[in-house]
C-alpha positions as CSV (number, residue, x, y, z in Angstrom):
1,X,-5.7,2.4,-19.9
2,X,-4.9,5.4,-21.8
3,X,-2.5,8.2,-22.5
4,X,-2.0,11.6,-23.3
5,X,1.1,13.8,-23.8
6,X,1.5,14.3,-20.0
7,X,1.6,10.2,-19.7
8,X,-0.3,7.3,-19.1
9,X,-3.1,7.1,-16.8
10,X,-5.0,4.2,-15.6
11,X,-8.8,4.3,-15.3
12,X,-10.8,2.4,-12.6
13,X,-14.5,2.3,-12.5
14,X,-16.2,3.0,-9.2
15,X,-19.6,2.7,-10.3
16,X,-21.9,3.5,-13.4
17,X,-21.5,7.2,-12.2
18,X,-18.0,7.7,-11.7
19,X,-14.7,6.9,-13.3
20,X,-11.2,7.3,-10.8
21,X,-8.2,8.2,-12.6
22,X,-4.4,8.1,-12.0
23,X,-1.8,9.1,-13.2
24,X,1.1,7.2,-14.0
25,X,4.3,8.9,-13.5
26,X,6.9,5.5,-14.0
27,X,5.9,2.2,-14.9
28,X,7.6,-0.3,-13.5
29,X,6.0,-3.2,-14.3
30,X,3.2,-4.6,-16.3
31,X,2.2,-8.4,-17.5
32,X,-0.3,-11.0,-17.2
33,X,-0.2,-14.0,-15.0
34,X,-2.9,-16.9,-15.8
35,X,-5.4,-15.3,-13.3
36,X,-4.8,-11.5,-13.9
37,X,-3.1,-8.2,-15.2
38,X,-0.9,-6.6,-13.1
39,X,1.1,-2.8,-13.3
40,X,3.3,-1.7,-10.7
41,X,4.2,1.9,-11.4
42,X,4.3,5.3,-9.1
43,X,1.9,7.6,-9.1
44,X,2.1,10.9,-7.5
45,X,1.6,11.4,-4.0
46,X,0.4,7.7,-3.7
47,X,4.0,6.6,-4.7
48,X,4.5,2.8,-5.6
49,X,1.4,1.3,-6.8
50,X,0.1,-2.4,-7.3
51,X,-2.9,-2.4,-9.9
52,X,-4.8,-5.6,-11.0
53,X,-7.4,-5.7,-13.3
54,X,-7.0,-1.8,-13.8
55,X,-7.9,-1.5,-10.0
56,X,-5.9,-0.2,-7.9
57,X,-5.0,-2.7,-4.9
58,X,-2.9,-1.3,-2.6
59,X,-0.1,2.1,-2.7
60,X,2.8,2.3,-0.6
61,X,1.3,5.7,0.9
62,X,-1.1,3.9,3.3
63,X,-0.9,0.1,2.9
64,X,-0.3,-0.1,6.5
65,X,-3.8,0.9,6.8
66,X,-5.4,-1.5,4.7
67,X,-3.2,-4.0,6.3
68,X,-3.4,-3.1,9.6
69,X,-7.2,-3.7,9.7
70,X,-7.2,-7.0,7.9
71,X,-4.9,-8.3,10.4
72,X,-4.9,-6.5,13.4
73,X,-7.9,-6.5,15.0
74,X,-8.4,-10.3,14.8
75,X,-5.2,-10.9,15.7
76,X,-5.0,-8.7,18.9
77,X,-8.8,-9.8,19.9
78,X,-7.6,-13.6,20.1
79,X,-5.4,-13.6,23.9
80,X,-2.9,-16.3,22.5
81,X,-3.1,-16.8,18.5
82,X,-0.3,-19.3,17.7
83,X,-1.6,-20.7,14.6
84,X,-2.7,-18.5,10.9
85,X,-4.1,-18.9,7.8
86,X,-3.9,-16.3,5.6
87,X,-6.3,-16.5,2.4
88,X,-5.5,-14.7,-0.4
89,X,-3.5,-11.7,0.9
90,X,-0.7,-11.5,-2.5
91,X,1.1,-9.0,-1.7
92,X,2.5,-10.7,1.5
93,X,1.3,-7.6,4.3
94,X,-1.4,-9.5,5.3
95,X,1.0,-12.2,6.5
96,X,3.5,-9.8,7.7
97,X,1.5,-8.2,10.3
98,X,0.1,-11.7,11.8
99,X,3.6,-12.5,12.1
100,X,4.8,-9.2,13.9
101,X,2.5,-11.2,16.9
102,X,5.5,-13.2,18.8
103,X,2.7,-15.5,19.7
104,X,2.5,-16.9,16.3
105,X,4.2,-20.7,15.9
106,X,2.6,-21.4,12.6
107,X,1.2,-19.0,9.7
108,X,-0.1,-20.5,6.4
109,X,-1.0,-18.5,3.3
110,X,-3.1,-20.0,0.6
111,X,-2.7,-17.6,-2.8
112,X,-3.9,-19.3,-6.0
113,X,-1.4,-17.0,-7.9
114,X,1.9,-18.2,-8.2
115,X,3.5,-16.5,-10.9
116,X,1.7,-13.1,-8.8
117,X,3.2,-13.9,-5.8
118,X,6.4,-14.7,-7.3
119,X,6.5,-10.9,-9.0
120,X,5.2,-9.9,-5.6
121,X,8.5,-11.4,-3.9
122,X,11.1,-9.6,-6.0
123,X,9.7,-6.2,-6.7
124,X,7.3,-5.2,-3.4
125,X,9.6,-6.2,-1.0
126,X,8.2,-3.0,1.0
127,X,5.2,-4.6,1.6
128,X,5.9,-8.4,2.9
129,X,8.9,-7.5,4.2
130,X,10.9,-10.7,4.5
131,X,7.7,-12.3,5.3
132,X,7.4,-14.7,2.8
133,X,11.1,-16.0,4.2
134,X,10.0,-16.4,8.2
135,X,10.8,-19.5,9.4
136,X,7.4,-20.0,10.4
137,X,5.7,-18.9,7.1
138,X,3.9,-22.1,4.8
139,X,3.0,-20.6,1.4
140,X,1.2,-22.6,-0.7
141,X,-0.7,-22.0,-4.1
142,X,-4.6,-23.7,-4.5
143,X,-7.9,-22.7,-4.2
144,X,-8.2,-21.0,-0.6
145,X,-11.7,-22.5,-0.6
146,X,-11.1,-26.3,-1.8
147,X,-7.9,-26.0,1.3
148,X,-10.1,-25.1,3.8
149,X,-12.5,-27.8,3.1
150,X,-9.4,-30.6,3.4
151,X,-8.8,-28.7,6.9
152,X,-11.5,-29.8,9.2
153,X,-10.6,-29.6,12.6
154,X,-6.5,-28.0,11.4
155,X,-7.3,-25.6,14.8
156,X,-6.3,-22.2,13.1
157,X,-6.7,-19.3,16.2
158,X,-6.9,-16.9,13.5
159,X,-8.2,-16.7,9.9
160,X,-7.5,-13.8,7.7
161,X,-9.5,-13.8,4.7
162,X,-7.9,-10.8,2.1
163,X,-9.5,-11.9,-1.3
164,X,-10.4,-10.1,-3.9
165,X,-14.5,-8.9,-4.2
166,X,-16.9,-11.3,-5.8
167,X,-16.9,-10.1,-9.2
168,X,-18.7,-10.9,-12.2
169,X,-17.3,-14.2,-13.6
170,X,-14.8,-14.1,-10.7
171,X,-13.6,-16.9,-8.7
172,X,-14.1,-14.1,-5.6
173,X,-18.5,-15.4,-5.6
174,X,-18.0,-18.2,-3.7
175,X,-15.6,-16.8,-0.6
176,X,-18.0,-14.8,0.5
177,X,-21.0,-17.0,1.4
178,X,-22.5,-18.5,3.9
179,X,-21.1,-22.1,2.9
180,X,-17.4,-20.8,3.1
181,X,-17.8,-18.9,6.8
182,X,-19.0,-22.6,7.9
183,X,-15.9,-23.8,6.3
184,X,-13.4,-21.7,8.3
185,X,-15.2,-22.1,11.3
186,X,-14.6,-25.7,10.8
187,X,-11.0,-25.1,10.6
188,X,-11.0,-23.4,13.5
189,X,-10.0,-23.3,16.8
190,X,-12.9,-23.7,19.7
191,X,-12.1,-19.6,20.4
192,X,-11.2,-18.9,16.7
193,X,-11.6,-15.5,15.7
194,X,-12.2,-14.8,11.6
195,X,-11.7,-11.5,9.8
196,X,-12.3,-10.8,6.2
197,X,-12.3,-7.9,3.5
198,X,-15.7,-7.1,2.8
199,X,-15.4,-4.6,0.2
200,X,-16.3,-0.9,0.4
201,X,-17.7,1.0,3.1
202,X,-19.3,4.2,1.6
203,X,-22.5,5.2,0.8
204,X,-22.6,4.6,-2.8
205,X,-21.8,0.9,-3.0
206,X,-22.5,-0.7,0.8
207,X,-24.3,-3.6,0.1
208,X,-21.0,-6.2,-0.4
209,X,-20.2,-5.5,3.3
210,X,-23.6,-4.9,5.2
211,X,-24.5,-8.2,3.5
212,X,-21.4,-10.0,4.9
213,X,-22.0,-8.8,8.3
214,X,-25.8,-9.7,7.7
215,X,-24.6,-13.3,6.7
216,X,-22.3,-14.0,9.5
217,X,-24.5,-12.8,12.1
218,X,-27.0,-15.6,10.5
219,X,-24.3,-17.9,12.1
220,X,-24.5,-16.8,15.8
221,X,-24.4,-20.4,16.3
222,X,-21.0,-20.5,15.4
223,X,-20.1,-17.1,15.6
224,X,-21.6,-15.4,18.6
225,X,-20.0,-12.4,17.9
226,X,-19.4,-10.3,14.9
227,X,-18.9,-6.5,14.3
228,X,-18.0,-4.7,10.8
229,X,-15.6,-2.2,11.2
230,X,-13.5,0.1,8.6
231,X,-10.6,1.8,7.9
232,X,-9.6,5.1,5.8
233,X,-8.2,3.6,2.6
234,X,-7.2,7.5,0.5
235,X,-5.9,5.0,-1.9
236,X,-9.1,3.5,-2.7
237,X,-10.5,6.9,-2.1
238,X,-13.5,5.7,0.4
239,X,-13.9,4.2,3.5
240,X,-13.0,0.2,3.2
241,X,-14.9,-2.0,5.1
242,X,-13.8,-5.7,6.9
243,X,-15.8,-7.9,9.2
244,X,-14.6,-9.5,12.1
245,X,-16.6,-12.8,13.3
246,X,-15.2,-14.4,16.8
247,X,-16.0,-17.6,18.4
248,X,-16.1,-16.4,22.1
249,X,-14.6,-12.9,22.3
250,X,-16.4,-9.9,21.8
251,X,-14.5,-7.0,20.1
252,X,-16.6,-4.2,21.0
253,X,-16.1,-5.0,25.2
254,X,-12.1,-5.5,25.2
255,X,-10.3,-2.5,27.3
256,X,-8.0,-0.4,25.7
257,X,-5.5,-1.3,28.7
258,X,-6.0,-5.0,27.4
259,X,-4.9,-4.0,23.6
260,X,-2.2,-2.2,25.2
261,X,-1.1,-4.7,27.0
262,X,-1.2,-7.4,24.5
263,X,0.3,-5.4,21.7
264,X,3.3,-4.3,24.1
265,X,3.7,-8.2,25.1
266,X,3.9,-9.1,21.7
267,X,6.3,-6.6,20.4
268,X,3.5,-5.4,18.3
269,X,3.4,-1.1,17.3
270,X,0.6,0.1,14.9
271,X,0.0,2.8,13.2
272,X,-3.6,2.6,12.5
273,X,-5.0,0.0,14.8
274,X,-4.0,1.4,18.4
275,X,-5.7,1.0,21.7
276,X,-7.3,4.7,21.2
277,X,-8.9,3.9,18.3
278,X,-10.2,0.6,18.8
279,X,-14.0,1.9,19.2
280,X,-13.8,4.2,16.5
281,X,-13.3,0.9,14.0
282,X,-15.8,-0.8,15.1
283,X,-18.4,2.7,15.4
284,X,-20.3,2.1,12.0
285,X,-22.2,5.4,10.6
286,X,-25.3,5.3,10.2
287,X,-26.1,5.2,6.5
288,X,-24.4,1.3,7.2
289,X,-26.7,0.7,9.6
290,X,-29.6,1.8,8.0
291,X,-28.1,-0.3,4.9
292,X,-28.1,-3.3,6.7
293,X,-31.6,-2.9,7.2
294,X,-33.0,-2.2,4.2
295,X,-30.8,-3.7,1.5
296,X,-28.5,-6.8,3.1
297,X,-29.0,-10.4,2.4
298,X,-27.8,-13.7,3.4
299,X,-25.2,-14.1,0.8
300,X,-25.6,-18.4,0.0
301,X,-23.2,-20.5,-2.2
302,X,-27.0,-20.5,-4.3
303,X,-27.5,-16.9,-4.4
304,X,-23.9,-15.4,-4.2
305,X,-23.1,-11.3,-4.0
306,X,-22.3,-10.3,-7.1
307,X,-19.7,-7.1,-7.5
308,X,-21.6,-5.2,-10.0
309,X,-20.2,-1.6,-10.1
């Protein structure tokens, strides 16, 4: 972080090549919990901002599409999701737009930061939204990993994985790798359907989520069906990408009259992820396709991605 005399800004690296900055026009809040720093503080035009690490996680500008893409599509693509698990996810939006499904009976989230979650709860109420207080909300504090494992056979319709990027050092390696896909799919449903953050989606740093969607494809056994897809985070400044895995449906062949149907049944009314642009999410560029074949990997609990910008 550093300051001059028109305020504090907050510096995120992108890569070796390029430095974001923002400015901070109010902080606030700032601390440390035992996993991470945190600020929440406006910035202009972004408004209320939640920083970890000194990178920027979400603004109240366009969380919704962020949040709409981690949840949405998985949730809409699955014809009757009653049970949830939400991994990672700490700012509680995640959760909230599984539960906007009616169909839901049961939603779990597993965060391992407690004290985050708890600063979460008072001061970004915007974001969860009560969610954290719905009746059929479970919110537990572990390893989102270690959970899983203990869950063989729980029969989650839908898995939302919203964790943060496998950084160096970071706990992040070993949630994106083939090991933990097997994992949820073992927690799953017979028709689960999984959906994950895979990092970003532009060409300068692709090779986080081109290698997820080369890993889970590695599992058609399990997961016949899997398509990356993105969304336009400004916040982030890029294109963010998210992988969506299924168990028997395939994304790219529902109907827009189906997603209109099942979002009107549901009570359900997006912003981001509508029935008109359904294809366009899942319509990958082709400097990601071209990626995936020349720089993806099987990502292994051996020979993990590791976030390197």
């Amino acid at each position: 972080m550093s300051s001059d005399a028109t305020g504090i800004f907050i510096n995120e690296t992108h890569t070796s090549a390029a430095i974001w900055q923002y400015r901070v026009e109010k902080m606030l809040l700032e601390g440390k919990t035992q996993y991470q720093t945190y600020q929440i503080c406006n910035i202009p035009r972004f408004g209320k901002s939640l920083f970890l690490d000194y990178n920027i996680q979400t603004s109240i500008m366009d969380e919704y599409v962020f949040h709409e893409c981690m949840s949405q599509p998985a949730m809409i693509l699955h014809p009757n999701p009653k049970k949830v698990l939400v991994c990672g996810g700490g700012e509680g939006a995640t959760l909230r737009e599984a539960l906007k499904h009616n169909t839901v009976k049961e939603a779990v989230m597993v965060d391992i930061d407690e004290e985050l979650v708890d600063m979460v709860k008072v001061h970004m109420p915007e974001w969860h939204q009560g969610a954290f207080e719905d009746p059929r909300t479970t919110l537990l504090h572990c390893d989102a990993r270690g959970w899983i494992a203990d869950h063989k056979g729980h029969g989650f319709d839908v898995i939302l994985s919203d964790l943060p990027n496998p950084h160096e050092d970071g706990p992040g390696q070993m949630l994106f790798t083939r090991e933990y896909f097997q994992l949820c799919a073992e927690a799953m449903s017979e028709d689960g359907v999984f959906a994950m953050q895979a990092g970003s989606a532009n060409e300068n740093y692709p090779e986080c989520m081109v290698s997820c969607i080369e890993t889970l494809e590695s599992m058609k056994e399990v997961f016949p069906y899997v398509a990356g897809y993105f969304g336009i985070v400004s916040t982030f400044f890029q294109p963010w990408g998210f992988v969506l895995a299924s168990k028997k449906y395939d994304p790219i062949a529902l109907l827009n009259e189906t997603i209109a149907e099942r979002l009107a049944a549901r009570g359900v009314s997006n912003r981001y992820v509508t029935p008109r642009f359904w294809q366009a999410l899942f319509t990958l560029p082709e400097y990601l396709i071209e990626a995936q074949a020349n720089s993806a990997r099987i990502l292994t609990d051996a020979e993990p991605f590791v976030w390197t910008a």
